[in-house]
PyMOL Python script that loads the backbone (N, CA, C, O; Angstrom):
from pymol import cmd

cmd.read_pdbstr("""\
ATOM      1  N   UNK A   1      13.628   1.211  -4.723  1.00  0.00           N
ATOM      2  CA  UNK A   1      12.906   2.422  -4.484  1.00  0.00           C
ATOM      3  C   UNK A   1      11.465   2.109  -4.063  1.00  0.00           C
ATOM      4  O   UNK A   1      10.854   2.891  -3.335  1.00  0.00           O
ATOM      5  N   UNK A   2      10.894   0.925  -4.534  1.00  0.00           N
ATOM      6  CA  UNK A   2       9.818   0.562  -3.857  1.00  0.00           C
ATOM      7  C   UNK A   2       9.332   0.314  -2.670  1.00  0.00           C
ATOM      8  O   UNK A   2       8.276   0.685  -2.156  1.00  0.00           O
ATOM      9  N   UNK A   3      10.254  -0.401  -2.236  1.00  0.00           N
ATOM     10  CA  UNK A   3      10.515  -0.473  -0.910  1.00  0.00           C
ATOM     11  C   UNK A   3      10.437   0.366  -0.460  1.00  0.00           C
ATOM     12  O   UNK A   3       9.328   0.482   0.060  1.00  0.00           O
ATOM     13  N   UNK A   4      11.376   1.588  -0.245  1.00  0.00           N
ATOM     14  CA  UNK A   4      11.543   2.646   0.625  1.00  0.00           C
ATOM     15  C   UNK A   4       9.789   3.180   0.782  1.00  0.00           C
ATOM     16  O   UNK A   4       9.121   3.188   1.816  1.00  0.00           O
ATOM     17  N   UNK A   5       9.392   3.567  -0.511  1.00  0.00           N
ATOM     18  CA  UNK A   5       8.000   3.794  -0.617  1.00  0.00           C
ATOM     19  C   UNK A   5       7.144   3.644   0.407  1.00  0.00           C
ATOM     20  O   UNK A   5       6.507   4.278   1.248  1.00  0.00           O
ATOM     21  N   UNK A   6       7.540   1.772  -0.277  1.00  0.00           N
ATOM     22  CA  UNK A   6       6.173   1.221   0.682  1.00  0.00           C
ATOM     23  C   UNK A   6       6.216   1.474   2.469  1.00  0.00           C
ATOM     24  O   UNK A   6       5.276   1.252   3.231  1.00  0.00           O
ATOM     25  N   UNK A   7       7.482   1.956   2.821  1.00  0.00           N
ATOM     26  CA  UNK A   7       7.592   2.142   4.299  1.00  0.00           C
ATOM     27  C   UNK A   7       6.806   3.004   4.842  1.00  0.00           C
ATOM     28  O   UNK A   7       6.503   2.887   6.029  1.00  0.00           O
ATOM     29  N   UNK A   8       6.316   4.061   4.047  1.00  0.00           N
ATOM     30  CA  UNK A   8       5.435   5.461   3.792  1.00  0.00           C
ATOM     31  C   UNK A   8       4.493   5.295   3.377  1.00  0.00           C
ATOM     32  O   UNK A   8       3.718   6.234   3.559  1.00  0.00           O
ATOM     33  N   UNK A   9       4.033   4.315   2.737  1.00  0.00           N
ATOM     34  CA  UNK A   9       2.853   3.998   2.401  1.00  0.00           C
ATOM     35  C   UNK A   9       1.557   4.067   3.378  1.00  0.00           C
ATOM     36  O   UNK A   9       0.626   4.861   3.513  1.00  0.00           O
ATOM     37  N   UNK A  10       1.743   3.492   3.668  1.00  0.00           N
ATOM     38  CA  UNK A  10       0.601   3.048   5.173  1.00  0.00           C
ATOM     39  C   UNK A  10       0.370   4.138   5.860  1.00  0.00           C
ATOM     40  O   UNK A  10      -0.575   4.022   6.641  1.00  0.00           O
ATOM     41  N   UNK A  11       0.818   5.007   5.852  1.00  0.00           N
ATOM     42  CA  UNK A  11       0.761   6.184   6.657  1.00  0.00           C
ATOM     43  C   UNK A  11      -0.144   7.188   5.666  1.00  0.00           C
ATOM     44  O   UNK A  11      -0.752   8.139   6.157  1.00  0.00           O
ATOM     45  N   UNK A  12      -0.182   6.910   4.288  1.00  0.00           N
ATOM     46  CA  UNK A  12      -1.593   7.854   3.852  1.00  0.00           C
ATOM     47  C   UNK A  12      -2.330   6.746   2.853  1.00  0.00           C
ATOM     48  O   UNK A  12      -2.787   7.311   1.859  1.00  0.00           O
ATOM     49  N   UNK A  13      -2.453   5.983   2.859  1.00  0.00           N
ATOM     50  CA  UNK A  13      -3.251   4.981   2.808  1.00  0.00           C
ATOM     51  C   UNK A  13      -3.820   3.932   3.265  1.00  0.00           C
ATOM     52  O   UNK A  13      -3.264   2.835   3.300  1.00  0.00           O
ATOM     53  N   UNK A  14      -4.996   4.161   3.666  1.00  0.00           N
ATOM     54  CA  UNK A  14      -6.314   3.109   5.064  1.00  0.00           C
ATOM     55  C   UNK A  14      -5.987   2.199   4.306  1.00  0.00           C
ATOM     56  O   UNK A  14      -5.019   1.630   4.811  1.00  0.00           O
ATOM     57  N   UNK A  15      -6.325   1.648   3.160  1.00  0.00           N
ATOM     58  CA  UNK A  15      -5.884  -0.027   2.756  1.00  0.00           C
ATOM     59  C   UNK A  15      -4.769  -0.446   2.777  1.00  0.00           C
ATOM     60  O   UNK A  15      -4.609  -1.567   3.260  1.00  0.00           O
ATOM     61  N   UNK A  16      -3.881   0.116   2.386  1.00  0.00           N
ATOM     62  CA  UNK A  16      -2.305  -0.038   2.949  1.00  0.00           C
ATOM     63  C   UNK A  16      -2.455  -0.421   4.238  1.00  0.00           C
ATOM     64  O   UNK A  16      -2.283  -1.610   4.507  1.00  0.00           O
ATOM     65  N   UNK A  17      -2.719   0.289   5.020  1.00  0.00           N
ATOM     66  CA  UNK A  17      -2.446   0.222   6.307  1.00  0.00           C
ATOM     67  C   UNK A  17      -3.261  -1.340   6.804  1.00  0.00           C
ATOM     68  O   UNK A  17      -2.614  -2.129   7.493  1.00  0.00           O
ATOM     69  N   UNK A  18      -4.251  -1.571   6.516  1.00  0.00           N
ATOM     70  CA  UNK A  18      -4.814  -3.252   6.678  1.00  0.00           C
ATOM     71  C   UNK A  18      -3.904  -4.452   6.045  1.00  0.00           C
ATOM     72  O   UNK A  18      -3.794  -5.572   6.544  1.00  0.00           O
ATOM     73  N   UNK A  19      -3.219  -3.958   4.745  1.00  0.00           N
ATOM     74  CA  UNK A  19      -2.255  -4.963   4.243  1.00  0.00           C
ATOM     75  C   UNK A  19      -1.377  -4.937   5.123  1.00  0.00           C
ATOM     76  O   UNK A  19      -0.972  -6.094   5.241  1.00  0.00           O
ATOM     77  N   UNK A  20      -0.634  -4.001   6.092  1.00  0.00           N
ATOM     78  CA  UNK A  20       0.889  -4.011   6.785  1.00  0.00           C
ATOM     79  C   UNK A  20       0.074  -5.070   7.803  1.00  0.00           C
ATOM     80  O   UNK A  20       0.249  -6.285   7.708  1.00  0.00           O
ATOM     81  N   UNK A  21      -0.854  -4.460   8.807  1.00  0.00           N
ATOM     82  CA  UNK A  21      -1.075  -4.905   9.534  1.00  0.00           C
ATOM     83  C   UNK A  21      -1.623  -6.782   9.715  1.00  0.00           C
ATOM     84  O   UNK A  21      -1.626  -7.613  10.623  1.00  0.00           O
ATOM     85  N   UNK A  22      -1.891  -6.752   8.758  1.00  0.00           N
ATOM     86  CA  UNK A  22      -2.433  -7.936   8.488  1.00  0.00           C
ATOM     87  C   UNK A  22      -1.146  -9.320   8.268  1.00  0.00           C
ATOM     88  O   UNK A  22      -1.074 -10.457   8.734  1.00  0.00           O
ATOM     89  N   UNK A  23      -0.250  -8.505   7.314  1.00  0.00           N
ATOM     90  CA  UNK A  23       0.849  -9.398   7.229  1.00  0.00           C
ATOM     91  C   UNK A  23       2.082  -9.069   8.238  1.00  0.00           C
ATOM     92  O   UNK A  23       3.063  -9.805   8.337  1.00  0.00           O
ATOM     93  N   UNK A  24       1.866  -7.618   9.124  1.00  0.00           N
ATOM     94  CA  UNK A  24       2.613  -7.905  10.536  1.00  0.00           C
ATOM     95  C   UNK A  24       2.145  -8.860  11.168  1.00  0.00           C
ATOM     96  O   UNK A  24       2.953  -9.739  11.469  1.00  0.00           O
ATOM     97  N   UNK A  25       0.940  -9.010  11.521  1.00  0.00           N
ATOM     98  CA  UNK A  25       0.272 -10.314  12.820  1.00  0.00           C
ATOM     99  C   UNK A  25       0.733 -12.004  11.969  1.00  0.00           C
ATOM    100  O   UNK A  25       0.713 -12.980  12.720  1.00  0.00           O
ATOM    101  N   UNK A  26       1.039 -12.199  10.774  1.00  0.00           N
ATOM    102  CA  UNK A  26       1.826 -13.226  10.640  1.00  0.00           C
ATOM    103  C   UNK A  26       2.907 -13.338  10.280  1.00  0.00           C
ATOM    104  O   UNK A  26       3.132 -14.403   9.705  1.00  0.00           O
ATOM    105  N   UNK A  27       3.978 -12.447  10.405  1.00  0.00           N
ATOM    106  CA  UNK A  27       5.214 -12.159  10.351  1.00  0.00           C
ATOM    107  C   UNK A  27       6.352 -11.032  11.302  1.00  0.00           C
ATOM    108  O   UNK A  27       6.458 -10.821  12.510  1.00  0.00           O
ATOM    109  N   UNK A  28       6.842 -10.664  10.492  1.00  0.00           N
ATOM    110  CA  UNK A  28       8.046  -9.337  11.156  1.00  0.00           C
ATOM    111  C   UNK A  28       7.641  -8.230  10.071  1.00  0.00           C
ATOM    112  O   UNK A  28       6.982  -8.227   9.031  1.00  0.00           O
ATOM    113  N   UNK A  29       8.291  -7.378  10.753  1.00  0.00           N
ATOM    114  CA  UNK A  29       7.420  -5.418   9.980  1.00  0.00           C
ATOM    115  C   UNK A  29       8.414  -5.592   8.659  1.00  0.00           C
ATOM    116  O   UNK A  29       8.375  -4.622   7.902  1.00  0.00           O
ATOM    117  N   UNK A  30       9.358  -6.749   8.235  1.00  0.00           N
ATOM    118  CA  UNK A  30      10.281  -6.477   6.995  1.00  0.00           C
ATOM    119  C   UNK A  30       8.929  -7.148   6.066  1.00  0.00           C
ATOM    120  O   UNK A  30       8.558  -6.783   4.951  1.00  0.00           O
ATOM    121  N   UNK A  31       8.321  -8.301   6.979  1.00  0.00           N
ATOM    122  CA  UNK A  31       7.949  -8.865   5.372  1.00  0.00           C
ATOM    123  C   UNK A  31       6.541  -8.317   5.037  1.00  0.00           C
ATOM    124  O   UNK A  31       5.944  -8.172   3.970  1.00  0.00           O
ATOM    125  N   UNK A  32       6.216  -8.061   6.346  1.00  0.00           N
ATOM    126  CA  UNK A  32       5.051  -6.603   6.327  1.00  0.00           C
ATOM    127  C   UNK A  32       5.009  -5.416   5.093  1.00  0.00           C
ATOM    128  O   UNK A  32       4.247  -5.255   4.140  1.00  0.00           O
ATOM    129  N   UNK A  33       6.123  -4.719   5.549  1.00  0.00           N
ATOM    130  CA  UNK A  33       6.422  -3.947   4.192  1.00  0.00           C
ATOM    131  C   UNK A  33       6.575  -4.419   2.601  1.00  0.00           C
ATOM    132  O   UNK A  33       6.219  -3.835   1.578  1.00  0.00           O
ATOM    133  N   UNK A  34       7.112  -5.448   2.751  1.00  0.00           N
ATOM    134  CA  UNK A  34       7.282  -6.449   1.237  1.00  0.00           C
ATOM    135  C   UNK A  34       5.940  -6.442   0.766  1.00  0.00           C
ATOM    136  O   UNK A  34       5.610  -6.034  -0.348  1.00  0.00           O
ATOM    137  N   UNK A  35       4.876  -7.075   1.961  1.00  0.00           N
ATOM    138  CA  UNK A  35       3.275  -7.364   1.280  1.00  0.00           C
ATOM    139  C   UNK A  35       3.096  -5.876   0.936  1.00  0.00           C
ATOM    140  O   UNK A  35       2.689  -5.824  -0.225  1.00  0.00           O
ATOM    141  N   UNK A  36       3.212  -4.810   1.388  1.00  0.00           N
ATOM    142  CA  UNK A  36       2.774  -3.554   1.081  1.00  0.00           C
ATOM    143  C   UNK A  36       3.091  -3.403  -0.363  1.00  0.00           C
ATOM    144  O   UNK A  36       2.098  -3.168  -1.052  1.00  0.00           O
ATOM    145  N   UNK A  37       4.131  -3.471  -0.944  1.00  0.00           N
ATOM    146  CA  UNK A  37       5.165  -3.325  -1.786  1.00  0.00           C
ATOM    147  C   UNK A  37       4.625  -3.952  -2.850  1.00  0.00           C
ATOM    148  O   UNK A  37       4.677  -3.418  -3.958  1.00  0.00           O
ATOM    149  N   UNK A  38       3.963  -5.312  -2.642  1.00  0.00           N
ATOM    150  CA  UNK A  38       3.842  -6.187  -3.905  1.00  0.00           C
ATOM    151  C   UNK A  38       2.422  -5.828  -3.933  1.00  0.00           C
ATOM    152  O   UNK A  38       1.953  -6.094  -5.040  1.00  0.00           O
ATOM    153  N   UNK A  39       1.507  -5.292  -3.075  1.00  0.00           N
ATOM    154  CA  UNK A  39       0.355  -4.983  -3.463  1.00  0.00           C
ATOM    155  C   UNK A  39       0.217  -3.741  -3.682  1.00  0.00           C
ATOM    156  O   UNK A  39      -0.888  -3.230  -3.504  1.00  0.00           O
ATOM    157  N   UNK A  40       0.951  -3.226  -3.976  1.00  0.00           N
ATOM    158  CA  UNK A  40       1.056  -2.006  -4.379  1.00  0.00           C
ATOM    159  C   UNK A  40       1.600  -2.020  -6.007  1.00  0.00           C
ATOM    160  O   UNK A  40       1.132  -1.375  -6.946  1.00  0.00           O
ATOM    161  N   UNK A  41       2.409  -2.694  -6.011  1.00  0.00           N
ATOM    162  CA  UNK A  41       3.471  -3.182  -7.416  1.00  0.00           C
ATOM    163  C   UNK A  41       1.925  -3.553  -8.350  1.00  0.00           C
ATOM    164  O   UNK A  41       1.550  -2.855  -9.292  1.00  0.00           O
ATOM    165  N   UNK A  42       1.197  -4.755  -7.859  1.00  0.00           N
ATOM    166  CA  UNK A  42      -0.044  -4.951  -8.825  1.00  0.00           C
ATOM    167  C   UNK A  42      -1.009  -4.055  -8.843  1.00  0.00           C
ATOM    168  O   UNK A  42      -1.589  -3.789  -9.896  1.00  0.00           O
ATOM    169  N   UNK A  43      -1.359  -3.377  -7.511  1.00  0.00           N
ATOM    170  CA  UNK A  43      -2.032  -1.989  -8.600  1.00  0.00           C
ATOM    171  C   UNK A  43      -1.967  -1.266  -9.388  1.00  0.00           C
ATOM    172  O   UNK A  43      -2.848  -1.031 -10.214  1.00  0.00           O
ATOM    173  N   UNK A  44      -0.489  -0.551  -9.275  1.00  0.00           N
ATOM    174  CA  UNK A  44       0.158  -0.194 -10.284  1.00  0.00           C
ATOM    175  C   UNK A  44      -0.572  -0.741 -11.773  1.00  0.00           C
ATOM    176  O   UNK A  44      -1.259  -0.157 -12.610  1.00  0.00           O
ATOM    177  N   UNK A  45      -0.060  -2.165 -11.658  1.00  0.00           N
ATOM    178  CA  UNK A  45       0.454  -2.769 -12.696  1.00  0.00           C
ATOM    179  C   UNK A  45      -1.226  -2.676 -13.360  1.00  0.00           C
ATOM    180  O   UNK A  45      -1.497  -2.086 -14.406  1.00  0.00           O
ATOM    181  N   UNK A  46      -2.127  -3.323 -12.575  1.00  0.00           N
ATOM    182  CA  UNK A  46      -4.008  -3.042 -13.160  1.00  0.00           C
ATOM    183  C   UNK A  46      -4.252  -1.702 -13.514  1.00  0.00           C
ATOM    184  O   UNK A  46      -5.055  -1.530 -14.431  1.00  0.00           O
ATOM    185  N   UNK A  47      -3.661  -0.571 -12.915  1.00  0.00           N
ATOM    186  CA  UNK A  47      -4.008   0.753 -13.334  1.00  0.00           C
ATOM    187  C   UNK A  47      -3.245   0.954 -14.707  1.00  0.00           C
ATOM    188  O   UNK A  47      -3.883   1.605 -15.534  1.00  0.00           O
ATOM    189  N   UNK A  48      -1.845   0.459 -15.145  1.00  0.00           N
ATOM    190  CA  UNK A  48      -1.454   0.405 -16.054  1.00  0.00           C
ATOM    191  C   UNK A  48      -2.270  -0.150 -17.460  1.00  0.00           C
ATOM    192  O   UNK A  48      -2.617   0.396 -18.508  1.00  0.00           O
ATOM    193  N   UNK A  49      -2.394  -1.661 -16.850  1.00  0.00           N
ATOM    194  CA  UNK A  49      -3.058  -2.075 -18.034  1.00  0.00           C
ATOM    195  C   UNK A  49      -4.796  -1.937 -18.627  1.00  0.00           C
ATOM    196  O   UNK A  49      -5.353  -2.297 -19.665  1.00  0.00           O
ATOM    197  N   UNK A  50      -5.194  -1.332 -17.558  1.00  0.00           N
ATOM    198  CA  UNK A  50      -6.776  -1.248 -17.776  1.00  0.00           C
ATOM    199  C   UNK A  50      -6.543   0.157 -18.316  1.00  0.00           C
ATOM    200  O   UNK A  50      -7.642   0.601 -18.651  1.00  0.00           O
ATOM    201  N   UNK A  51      -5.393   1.212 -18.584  1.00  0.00           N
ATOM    202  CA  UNK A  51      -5.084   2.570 -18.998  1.00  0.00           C
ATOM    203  C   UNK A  51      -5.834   3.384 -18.555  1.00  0.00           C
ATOM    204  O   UNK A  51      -6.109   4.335 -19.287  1.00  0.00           O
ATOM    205  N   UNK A  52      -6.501   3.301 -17.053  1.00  0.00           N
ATOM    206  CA  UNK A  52      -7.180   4.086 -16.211  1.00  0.00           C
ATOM    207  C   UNK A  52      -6.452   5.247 -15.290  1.00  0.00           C
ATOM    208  O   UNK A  52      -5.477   4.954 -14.599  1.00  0.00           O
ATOM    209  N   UNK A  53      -6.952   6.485 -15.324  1.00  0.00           N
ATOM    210  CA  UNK A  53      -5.982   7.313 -14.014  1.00  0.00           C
ATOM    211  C   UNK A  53      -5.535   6.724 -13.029  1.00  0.00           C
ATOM    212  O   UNK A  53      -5.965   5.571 -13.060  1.00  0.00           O
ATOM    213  N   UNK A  54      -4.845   6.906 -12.088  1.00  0.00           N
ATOM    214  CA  UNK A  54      -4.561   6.332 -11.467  1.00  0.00           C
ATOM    215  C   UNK A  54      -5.311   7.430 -10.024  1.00  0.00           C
ATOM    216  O   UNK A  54      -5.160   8.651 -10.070  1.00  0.00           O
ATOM    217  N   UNK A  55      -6.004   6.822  -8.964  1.00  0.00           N
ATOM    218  CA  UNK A  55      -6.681   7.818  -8.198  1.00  0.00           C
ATOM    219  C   UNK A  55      -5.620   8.397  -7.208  1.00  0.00           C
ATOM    220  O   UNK A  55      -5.014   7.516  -6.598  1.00  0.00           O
ATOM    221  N   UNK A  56      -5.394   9.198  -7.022  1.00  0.00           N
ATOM    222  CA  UNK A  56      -4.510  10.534  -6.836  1.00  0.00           C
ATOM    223  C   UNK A  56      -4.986  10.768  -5.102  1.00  0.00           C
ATOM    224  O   UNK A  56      -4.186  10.947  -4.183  1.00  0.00           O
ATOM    225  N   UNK A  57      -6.277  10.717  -4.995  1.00  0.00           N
ATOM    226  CA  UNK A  57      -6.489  11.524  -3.595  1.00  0.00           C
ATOM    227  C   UNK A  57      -5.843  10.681  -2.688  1.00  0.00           C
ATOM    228  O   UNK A  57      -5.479   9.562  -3.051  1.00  0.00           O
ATOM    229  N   UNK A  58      -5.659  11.082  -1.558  1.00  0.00           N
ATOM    230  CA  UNK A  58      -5.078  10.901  -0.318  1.00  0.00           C
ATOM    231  C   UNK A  58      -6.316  10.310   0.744  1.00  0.00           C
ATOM    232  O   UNK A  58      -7.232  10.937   1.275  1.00  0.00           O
ATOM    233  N   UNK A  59      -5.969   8.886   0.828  1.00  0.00           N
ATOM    234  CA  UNK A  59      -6.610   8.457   1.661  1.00  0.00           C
ATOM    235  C   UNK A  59      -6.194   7.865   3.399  1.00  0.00           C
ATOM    236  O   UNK A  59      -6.037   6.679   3.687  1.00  0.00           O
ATOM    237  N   UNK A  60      -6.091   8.922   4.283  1.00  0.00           N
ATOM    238  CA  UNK A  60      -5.159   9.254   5.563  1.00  0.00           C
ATOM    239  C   UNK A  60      -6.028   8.433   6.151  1.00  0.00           C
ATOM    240  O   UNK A  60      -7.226   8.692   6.266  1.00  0.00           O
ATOM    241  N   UNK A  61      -5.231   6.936   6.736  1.00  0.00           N
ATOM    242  CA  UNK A  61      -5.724   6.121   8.056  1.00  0.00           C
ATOM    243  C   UNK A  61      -6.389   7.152   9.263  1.00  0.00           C
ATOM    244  O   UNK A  61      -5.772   8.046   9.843  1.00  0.00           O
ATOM    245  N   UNK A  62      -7.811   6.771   9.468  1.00  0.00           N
ATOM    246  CA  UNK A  62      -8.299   7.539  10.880  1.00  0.00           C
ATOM    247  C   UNK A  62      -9.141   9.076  10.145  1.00  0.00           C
ATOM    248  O   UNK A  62      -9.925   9.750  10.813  1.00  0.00           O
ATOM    249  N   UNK A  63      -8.827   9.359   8.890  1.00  0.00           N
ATOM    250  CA  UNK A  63      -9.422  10.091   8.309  1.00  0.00           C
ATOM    251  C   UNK A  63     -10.795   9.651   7.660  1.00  0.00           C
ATOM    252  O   UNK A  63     -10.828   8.602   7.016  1.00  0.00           O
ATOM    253  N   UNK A  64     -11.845  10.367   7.800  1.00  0.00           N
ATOM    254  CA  UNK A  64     -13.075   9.792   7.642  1.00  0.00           C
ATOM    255  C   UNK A  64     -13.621  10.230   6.083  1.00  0.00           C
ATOM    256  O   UNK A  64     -14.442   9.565   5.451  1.00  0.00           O
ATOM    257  N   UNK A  65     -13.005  11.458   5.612  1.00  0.00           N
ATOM    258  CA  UNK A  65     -13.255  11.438   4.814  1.00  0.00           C
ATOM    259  C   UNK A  65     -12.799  10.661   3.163  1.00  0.00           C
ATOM    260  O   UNK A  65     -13.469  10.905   2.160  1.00  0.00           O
TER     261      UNK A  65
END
""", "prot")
cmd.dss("prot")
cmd.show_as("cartoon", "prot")
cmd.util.cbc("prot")
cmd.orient("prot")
């Protein structure tokens, strides 16, 4: 289910979207998505253990605000 996620990811998240891209230009868009996935998996995992909200807003690539 993560996976699927992370395919959607990038599309409302600007840092997401630097992780795909970054690990597309040294790979294929599968393992692209994987990096999305696992850096996503450890935020999670820091928002978990530091027992902080987790930030909620929507941050849309190309959106300035």
């Amino acid at each position: 289910m993560l996976i699927e996620a992370a395919k959607l990811a990038p599309r409302w998240n600007a840092e997401l979207v630097l992780v795909y891209e970054r690990a597309k230009q040294r790979g294929n868009r599968n393992r692209a998505t994987l990096a999305v996935g696992a850096n996503w998996w450890l935020t999670l995992i820091a928002v978990d253990r530091e027992e902080r909200p987790f930030d909620t807003q929507l941050k849309v690539a190309g959106n300035a605000a």
